[in-house]
PDB file of the backbone (N, CA, C, O) and the ligand in Angstrom, with CONECT records:
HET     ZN  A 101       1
ATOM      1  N   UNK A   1      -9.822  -0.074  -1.466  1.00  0.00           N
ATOM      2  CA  UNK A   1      -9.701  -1.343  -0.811  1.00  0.00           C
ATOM      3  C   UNK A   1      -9.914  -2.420  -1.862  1.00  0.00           C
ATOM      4  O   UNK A   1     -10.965  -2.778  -2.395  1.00  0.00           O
ATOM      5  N   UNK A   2      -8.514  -2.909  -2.057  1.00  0.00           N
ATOM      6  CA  UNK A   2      -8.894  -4.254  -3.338  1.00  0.00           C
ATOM      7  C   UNK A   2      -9.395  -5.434  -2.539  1.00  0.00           C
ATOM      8  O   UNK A   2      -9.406  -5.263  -1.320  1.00  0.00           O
ATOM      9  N   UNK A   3      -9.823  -6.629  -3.009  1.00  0.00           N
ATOM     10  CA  UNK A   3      -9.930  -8.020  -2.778  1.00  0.00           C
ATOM     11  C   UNK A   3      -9.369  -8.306  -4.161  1.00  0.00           C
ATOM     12  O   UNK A   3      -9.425  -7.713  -5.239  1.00  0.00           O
ATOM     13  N   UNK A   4      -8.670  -9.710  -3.628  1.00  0.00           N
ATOM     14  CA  UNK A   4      -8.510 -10.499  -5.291  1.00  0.00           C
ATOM     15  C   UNK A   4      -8.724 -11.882  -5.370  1.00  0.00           C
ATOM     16  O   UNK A   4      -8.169 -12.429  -4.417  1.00  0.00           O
ATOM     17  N   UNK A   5      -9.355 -12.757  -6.180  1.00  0.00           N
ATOM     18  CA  UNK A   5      -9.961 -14.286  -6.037  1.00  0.00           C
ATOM     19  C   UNK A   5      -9.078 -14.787  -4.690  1.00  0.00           C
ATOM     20  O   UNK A   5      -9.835 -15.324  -3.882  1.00  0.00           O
ATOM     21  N   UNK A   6      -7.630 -14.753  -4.219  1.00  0.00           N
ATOM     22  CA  UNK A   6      -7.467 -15.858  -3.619  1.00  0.00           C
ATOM     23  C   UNK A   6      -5.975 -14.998  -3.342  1.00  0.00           C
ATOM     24  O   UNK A   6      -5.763 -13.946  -3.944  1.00  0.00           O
ATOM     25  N   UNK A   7      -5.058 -15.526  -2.444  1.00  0.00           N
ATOM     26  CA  UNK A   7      -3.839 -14.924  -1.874  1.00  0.00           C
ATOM     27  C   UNK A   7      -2.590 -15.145  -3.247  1.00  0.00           C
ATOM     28  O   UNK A   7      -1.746 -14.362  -3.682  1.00  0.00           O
ATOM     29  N   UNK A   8      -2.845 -16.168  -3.531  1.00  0.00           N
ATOM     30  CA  UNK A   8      -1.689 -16.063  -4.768  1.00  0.00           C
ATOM     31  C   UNK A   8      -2.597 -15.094  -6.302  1.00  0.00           C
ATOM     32  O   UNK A   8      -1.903 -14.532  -7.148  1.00  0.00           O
ATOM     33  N   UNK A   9      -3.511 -15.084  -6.350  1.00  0.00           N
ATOM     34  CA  UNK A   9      -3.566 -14.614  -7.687  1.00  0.00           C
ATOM     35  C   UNK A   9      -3.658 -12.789  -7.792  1.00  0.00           C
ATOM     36  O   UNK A   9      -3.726 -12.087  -6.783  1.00  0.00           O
ATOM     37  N   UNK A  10      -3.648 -12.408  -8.768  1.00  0.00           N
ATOM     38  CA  UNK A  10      -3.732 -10.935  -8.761  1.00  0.00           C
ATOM     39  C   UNK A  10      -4.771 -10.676  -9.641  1.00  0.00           C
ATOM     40  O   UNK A  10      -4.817  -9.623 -10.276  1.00  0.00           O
ATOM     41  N   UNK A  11      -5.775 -11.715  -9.752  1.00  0.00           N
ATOM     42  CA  UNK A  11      -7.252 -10.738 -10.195  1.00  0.00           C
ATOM     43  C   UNK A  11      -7.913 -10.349  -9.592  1.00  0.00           C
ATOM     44  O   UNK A  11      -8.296 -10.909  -8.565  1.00  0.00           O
ATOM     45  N   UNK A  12      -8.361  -9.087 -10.046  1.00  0.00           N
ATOM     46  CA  UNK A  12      -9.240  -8.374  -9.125  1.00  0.00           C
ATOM     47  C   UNK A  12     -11.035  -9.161  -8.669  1.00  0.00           C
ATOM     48  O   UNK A  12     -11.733  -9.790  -9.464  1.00  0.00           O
ATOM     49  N   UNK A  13     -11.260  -8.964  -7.721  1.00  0.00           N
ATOM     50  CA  UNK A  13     -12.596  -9.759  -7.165  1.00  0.00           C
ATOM     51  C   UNK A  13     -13.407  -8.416  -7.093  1.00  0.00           C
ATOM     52  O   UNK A  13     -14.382  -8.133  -7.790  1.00  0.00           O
ATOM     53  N   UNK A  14     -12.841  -7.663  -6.148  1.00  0.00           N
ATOM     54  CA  UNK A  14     -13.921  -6.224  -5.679  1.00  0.00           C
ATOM     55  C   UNK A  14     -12.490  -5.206  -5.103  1.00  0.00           C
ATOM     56  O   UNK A  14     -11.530  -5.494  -4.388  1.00  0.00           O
ATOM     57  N   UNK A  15     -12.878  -4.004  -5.758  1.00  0.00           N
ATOM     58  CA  UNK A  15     -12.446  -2.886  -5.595  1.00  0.00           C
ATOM     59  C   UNK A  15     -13.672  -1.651  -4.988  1.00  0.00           C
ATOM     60  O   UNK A  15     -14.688  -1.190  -5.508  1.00  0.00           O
ATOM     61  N   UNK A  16     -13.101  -1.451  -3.861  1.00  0.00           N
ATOM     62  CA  UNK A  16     -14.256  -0.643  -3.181  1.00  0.00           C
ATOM     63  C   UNK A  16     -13.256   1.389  -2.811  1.00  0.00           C
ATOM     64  O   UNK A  16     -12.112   1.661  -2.446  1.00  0.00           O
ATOM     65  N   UNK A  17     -14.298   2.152  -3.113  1.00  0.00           N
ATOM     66  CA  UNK A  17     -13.697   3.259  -3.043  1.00  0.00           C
ATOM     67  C   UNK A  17     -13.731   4.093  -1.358  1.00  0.00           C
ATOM     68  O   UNK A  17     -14.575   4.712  -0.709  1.00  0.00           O
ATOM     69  N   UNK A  18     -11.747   3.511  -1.092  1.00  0.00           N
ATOM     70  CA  UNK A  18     -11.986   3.893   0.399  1.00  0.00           C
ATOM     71  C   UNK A  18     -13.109   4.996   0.989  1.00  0.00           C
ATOM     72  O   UNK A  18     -13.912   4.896   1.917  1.00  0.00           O
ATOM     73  N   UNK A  19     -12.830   6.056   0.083  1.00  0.00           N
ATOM     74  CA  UNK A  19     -13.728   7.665   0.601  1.00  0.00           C
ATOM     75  C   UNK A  19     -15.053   7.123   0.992  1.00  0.00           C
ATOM     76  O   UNK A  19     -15.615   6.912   2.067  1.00  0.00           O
ATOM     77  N   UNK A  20     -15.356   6.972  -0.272  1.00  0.00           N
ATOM     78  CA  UNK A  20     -17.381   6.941  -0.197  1.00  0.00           C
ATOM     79  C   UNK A  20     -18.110   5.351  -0.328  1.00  0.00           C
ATOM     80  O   UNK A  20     -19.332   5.213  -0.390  1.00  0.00           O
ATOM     81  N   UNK A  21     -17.220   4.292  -0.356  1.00  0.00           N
ATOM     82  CA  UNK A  21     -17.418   2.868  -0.353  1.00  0.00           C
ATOM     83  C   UNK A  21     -18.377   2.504  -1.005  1.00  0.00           C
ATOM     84  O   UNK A  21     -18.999   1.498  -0.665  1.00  0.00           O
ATOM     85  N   UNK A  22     -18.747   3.279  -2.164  1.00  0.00           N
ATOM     86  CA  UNK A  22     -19.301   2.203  -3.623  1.00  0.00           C
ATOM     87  C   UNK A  22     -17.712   1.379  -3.866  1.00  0.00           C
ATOM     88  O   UNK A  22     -16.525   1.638  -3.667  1.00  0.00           O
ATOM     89  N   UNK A  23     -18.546   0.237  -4.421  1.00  0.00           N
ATOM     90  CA  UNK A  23     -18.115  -0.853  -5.353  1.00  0.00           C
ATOM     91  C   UNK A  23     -17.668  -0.204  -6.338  1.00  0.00           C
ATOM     92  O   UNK A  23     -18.280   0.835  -6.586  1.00  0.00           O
ATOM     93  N   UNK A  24     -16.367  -0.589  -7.322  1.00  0.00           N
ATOM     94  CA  UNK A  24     -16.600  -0.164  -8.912  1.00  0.00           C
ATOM     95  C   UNK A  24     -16.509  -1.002  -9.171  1.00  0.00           C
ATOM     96  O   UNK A  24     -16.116  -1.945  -8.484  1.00  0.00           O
ATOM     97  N   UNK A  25     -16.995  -1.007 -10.806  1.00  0.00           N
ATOM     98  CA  UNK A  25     -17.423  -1.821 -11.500  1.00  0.00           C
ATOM     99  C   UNK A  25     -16.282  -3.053 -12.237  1.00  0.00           C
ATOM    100  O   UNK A  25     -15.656  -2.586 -13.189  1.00  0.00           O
ATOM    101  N   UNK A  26     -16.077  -3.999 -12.022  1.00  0.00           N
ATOM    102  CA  UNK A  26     -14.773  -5.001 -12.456  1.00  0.00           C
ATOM    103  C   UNK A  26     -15.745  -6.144 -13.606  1.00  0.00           C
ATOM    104  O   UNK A  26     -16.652  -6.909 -13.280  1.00  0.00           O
ATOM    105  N   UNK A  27     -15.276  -5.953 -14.724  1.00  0.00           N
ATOM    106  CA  UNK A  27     -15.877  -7.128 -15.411  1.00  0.00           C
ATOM    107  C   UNK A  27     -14.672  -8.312 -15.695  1.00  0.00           C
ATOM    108  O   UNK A  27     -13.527  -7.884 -15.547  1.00  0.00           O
ATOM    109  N   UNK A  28     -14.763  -9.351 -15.977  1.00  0.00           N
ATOM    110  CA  UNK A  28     -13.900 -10.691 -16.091  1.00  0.00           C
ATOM    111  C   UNK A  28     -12.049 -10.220 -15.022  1.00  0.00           C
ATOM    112  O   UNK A  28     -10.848 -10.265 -15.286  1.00  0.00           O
ATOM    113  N   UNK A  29     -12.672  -9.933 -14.164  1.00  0.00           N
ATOM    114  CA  UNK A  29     -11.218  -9.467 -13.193  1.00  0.00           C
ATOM    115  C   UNK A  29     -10.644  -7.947 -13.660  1.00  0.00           C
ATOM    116  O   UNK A  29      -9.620  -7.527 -13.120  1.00  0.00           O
ATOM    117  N   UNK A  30     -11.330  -7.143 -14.673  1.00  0.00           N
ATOM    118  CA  UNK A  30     -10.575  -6.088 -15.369  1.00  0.00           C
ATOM    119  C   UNK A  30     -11.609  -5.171 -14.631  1.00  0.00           C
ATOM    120  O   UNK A  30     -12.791  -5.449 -14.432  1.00  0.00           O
ATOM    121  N   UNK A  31     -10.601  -3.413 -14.063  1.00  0.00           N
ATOM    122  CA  UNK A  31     -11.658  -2.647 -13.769  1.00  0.00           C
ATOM    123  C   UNK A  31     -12.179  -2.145 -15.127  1.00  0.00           C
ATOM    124  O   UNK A  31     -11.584  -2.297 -16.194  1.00  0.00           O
ATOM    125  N   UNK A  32     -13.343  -1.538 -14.963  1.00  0.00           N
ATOM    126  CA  UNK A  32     -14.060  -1.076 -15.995  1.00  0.00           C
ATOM    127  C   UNK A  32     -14.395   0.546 -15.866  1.00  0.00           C
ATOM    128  O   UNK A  32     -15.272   1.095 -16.534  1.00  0.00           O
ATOM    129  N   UNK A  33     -13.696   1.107 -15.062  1.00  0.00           N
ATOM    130  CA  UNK A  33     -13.883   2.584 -14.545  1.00  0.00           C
ATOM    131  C   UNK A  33     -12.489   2.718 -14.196  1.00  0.00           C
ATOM    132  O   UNK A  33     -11.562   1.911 -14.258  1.00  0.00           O
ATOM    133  N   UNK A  34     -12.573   4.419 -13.655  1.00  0.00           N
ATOM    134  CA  UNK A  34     -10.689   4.494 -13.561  1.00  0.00           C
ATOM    135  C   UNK A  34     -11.115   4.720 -11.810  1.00  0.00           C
ATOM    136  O   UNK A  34     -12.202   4.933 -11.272  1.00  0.00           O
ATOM    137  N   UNK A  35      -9.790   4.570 -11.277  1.00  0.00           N
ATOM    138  CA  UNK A  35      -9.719   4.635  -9.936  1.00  0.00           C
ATOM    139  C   UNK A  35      -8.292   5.134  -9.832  1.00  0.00           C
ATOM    140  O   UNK A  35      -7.307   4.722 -10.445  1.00  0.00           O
ATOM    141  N   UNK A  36      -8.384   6.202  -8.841  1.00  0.00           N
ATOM    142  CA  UNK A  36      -6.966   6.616  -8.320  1.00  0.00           C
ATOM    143  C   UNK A  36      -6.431   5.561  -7.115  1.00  0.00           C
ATOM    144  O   UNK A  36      -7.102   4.949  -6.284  1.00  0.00           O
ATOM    145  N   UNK A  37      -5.049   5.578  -7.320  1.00  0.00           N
ATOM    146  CA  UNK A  37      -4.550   4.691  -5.979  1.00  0.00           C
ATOM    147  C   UNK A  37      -3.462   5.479  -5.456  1.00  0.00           C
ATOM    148  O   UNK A  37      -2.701   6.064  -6.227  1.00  0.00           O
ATOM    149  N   UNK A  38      -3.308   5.549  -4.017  1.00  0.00           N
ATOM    150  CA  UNK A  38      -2.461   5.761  -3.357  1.00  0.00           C
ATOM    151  C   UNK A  38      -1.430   4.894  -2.820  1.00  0.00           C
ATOM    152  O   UNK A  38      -1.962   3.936  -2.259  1.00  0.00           O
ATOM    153  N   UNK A  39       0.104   4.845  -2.762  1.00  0.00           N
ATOM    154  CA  UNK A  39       0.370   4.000  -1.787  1.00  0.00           C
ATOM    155  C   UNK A  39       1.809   4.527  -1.337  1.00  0.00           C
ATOM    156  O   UNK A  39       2.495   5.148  -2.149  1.00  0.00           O
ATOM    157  N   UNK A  40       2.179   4.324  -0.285  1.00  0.00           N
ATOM    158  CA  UNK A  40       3.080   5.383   0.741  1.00  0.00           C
ATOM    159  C   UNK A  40       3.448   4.449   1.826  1.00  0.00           C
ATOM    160  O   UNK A  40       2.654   3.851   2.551  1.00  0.00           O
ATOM    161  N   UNK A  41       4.782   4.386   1.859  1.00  0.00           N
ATOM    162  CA  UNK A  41       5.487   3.900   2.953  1.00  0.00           C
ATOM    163  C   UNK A  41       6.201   5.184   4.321  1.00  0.00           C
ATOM    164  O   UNK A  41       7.096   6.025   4.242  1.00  0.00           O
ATOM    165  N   UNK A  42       5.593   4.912   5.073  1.00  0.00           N
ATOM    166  CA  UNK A  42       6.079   6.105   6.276  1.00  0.00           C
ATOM    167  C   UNK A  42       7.892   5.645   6.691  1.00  0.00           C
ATOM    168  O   UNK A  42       8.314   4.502   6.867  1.00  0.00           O
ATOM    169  N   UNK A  43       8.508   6.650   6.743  1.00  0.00           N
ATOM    170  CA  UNK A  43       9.928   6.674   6.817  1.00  0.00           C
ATOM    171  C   UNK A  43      10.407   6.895   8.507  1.00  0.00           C
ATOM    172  O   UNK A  43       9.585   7.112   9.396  1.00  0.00           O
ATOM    173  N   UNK A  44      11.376   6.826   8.652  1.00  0.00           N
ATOM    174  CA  UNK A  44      11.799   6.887  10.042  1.00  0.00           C
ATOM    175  C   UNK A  44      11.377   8.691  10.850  1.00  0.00           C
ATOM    176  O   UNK A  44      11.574   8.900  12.047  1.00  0.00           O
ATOM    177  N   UNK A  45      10.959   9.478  10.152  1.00  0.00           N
ATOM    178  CA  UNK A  45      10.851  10.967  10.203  1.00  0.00           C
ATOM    179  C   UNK A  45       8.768  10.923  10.725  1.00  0.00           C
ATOM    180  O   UNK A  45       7.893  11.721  11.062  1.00  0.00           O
ATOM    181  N   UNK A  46       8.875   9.948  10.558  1.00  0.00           N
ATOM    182  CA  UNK A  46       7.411  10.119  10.843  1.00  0.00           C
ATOM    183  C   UNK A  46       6.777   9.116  12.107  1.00  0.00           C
ATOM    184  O   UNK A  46       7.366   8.169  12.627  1.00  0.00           O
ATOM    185  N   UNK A  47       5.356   9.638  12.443  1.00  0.00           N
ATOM    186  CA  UNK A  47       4.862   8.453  13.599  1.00  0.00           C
ATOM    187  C   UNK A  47       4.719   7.871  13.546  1.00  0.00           C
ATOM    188  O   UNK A  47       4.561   7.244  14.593  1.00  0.00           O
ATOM    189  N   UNK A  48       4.503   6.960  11.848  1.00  0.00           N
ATOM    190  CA  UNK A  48       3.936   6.489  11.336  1.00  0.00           C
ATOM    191  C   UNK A  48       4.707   5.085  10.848  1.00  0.00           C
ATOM    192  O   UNK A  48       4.353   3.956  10.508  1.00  0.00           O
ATOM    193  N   UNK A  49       5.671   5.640  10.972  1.00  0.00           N
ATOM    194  CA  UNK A  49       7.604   5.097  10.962  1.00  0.00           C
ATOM    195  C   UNK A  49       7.025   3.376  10.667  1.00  0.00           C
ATOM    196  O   UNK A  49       6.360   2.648  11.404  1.00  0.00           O
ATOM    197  N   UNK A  50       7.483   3.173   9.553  1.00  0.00           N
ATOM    198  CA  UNK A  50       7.637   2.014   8.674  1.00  0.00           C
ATOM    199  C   UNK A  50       6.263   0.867   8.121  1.00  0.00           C
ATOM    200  O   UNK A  50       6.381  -0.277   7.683  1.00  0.00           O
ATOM    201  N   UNK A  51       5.247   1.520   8.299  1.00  0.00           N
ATOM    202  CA  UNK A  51       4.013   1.371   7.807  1.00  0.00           C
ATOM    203  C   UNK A  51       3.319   1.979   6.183  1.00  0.00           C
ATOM    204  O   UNK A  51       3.230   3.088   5.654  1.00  0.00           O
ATOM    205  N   UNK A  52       3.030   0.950   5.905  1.00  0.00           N
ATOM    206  CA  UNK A  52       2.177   0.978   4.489  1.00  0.00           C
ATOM    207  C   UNK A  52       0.927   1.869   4.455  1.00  0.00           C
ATOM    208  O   UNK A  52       0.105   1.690   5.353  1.00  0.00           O
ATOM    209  N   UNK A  53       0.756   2.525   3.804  1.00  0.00           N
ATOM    210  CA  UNK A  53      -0.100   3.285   3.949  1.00  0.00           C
ATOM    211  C   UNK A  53      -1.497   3.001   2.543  1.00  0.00           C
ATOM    212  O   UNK A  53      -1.058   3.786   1.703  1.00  0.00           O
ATOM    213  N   UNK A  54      -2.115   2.706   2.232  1.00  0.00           N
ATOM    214  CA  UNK A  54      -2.864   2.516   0.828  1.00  0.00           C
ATOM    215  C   UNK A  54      -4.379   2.576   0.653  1.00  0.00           C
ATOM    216  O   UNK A  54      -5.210   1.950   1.310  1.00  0.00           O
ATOM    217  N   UNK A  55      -4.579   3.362  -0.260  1.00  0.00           N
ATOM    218  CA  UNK A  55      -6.180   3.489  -0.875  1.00  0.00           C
ATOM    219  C   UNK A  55      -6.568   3.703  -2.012  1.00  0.00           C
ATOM    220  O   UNK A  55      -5.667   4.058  -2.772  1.00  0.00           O
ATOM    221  N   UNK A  56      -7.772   3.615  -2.535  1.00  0.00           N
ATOM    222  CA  UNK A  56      -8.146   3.764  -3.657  1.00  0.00           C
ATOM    223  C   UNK A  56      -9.288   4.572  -3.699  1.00  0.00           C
ATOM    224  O   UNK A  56     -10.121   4.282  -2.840  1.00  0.00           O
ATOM    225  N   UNK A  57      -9.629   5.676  -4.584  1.00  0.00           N
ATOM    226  CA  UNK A  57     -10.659   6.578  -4.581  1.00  0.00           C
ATOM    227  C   UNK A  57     -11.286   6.383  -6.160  1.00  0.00           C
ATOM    228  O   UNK A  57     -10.663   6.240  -7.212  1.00  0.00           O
ATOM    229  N   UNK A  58     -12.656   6.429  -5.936  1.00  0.00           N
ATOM    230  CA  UNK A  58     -13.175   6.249  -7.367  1.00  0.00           C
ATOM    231  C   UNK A  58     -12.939   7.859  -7.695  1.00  0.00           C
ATOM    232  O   UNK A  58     -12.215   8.520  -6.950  1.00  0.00           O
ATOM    233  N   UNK A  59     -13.459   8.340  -8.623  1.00  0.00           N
ATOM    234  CA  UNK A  59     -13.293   9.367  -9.705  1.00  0.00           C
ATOM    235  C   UNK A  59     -13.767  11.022  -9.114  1.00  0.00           C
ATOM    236  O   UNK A  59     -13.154  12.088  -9.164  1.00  0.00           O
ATOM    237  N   UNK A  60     -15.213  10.646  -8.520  1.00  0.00           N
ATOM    238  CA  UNK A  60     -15.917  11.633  -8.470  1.00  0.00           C
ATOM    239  C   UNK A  60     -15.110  11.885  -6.797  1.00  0.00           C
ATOM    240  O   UNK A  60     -14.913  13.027  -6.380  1.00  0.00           O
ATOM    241  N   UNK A  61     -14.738  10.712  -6.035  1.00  0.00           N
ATOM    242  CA  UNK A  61     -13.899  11.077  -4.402  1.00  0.00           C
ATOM    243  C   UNK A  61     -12.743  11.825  -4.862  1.00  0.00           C
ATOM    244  O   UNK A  61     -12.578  12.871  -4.235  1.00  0.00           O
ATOM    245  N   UNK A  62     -11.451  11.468  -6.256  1.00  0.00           N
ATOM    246  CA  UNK A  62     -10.578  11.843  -6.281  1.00  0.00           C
ATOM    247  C   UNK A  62     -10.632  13.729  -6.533  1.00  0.00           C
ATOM    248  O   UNK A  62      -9.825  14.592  -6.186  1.00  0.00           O
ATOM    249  N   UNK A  63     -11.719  13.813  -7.147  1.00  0.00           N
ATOM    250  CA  UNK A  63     -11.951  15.296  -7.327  1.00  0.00           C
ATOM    251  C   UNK A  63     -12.581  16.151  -5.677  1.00  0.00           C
ATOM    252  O   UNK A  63     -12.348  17.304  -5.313  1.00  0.00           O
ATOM    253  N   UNK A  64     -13.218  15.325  -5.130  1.00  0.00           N
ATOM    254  CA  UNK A  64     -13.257  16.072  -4.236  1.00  0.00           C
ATOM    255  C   UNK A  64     -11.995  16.365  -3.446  1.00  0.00           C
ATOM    256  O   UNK A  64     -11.779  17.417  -2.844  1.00  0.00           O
ATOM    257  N   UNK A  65     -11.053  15.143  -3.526  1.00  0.00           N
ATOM    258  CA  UNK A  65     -10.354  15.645  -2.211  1.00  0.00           C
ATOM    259  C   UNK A  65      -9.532  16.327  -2.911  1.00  0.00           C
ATOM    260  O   UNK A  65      -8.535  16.195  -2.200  1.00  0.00           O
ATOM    261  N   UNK A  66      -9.047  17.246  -4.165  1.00  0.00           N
ATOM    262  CA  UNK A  66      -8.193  17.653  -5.084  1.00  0.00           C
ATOM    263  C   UNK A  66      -8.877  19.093  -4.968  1.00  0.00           C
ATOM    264  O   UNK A  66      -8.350  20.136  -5.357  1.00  0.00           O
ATOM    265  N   UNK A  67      -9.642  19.025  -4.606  1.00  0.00           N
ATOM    266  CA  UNK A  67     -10.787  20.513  -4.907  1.00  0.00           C
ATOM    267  C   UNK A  67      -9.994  20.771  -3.198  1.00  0.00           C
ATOM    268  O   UNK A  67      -9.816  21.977  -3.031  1.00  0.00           O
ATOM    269  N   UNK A  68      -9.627  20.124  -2.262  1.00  0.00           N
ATOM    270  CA  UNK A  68      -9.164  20.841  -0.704  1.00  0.00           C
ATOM    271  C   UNK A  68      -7.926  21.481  -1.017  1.00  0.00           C
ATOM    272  O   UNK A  68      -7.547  22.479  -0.405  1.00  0.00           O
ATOM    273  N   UNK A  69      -7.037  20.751  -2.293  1.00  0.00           N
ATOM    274  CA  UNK A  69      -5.798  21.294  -2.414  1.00  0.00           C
ATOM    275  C   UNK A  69      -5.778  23.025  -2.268  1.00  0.00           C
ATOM    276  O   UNK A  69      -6.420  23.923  -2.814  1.00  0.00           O
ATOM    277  N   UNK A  70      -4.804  22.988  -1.343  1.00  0.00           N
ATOM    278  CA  UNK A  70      -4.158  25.069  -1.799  1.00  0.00           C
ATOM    279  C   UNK A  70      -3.822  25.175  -3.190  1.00  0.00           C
ATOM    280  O   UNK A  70      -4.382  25.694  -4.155  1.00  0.00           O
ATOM    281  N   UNK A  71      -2.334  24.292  -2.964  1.00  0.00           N
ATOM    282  CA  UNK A  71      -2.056  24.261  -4.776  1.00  0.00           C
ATOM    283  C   UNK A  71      -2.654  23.024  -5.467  1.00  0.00           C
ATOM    284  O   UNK A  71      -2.819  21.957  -4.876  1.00  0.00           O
ATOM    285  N   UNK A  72      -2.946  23.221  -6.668  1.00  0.00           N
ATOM    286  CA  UNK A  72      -3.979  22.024  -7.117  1.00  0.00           C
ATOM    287  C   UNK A  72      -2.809  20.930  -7.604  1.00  0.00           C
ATOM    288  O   UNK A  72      -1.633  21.262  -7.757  1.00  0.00           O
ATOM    289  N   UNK A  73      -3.220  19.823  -7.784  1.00  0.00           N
ATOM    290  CA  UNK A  73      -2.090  18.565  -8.599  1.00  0.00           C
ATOM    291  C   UNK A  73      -1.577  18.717  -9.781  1.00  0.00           C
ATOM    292  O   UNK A  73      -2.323  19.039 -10.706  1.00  0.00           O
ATOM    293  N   UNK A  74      -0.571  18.571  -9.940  1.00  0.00           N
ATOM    294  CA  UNK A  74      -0.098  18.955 -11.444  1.00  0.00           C
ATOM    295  C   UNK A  74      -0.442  18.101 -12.402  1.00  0.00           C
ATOM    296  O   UNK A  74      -0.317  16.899 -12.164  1.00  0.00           O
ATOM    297  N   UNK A  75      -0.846  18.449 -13.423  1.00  0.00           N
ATOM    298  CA  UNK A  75      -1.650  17.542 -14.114  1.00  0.00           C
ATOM    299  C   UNK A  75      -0.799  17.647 -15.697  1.00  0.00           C
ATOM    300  O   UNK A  75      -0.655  18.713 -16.294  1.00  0.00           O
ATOM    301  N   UNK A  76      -0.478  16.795 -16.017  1.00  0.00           N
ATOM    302  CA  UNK A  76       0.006  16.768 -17.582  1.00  0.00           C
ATOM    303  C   UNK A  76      -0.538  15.689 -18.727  1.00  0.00           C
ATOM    304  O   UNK A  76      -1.399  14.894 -18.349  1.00  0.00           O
ATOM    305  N   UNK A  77      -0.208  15.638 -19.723  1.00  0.00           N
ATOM    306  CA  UNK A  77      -0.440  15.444 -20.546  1.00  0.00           C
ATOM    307  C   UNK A  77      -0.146  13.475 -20.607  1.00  0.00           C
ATOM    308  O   UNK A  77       0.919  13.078 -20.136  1.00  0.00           O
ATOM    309  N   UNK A  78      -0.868  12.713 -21.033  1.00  0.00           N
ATOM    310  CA  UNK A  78      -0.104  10.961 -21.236  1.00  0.00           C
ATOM    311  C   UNK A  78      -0.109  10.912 -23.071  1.00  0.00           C
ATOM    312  O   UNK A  78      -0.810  11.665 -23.747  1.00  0.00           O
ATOM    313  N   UNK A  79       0.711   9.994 -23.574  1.00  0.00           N
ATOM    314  CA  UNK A  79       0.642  10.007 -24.717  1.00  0.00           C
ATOM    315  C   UNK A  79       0.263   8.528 -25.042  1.00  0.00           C
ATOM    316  O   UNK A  79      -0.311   8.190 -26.078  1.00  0.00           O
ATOM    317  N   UNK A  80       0.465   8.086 -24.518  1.00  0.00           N
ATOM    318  CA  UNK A  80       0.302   6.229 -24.021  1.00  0.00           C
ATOM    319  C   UNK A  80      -0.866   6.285 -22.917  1.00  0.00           C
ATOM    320  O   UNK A  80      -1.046   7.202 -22.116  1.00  0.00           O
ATOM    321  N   UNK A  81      -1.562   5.199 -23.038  1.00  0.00           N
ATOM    322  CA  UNK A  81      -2.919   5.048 -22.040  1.00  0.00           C
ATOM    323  C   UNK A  81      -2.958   3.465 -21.893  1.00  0.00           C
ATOM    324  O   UNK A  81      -3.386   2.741 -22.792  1.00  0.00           O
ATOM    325  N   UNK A  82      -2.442   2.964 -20.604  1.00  0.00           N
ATOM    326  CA  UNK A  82      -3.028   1.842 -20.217  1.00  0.00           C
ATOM    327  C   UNK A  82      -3.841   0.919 -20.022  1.00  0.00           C
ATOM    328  O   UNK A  82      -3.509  -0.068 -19.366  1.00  0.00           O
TER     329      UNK A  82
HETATM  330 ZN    ZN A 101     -15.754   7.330  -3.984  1.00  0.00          ZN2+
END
């Protein structure tokens, strides 16, 4: 769940981790920890049919819910880091 100063700007204010709702840590608008994000638009095939779907999990949530997987996430290699 982001907040950001104000409706036009895109700095971050507070990033909260949907799962377990700690805060992470944001210094001068920049996060300072990694966070997974989700985001998913439901298609006409679903109930869910044309709704946004979105969250953010801090680190230690993203492993838990990855640990429910049958097959685990495919995970590769980055050569570049953001
Ligand atoms: Zn969490």
């Amino acid at each position: 769940m982001r907040k950001y100063l104000n409706q036009n700007s895109r700095e971050l204010q507070e990033i909260k981790c949907n799962m377990c709702g700690r805060t992470m840590r944001i210094e001068n608008g920049y996060l300072k920890e990694d966070c997974f994000t989700a985001e998913h638009v439901f298609g006409y095939f679903s109930a869910k049919d044309g709704t946004r779907h979105r969250f953010d999990l801090c680190e230690s949530c993203y492993d838990k819910m990855v640990a429910g997987f049958a097959i685990p996430a495919e995970v590769g290699e980055e050569t570049e880091l953001v």
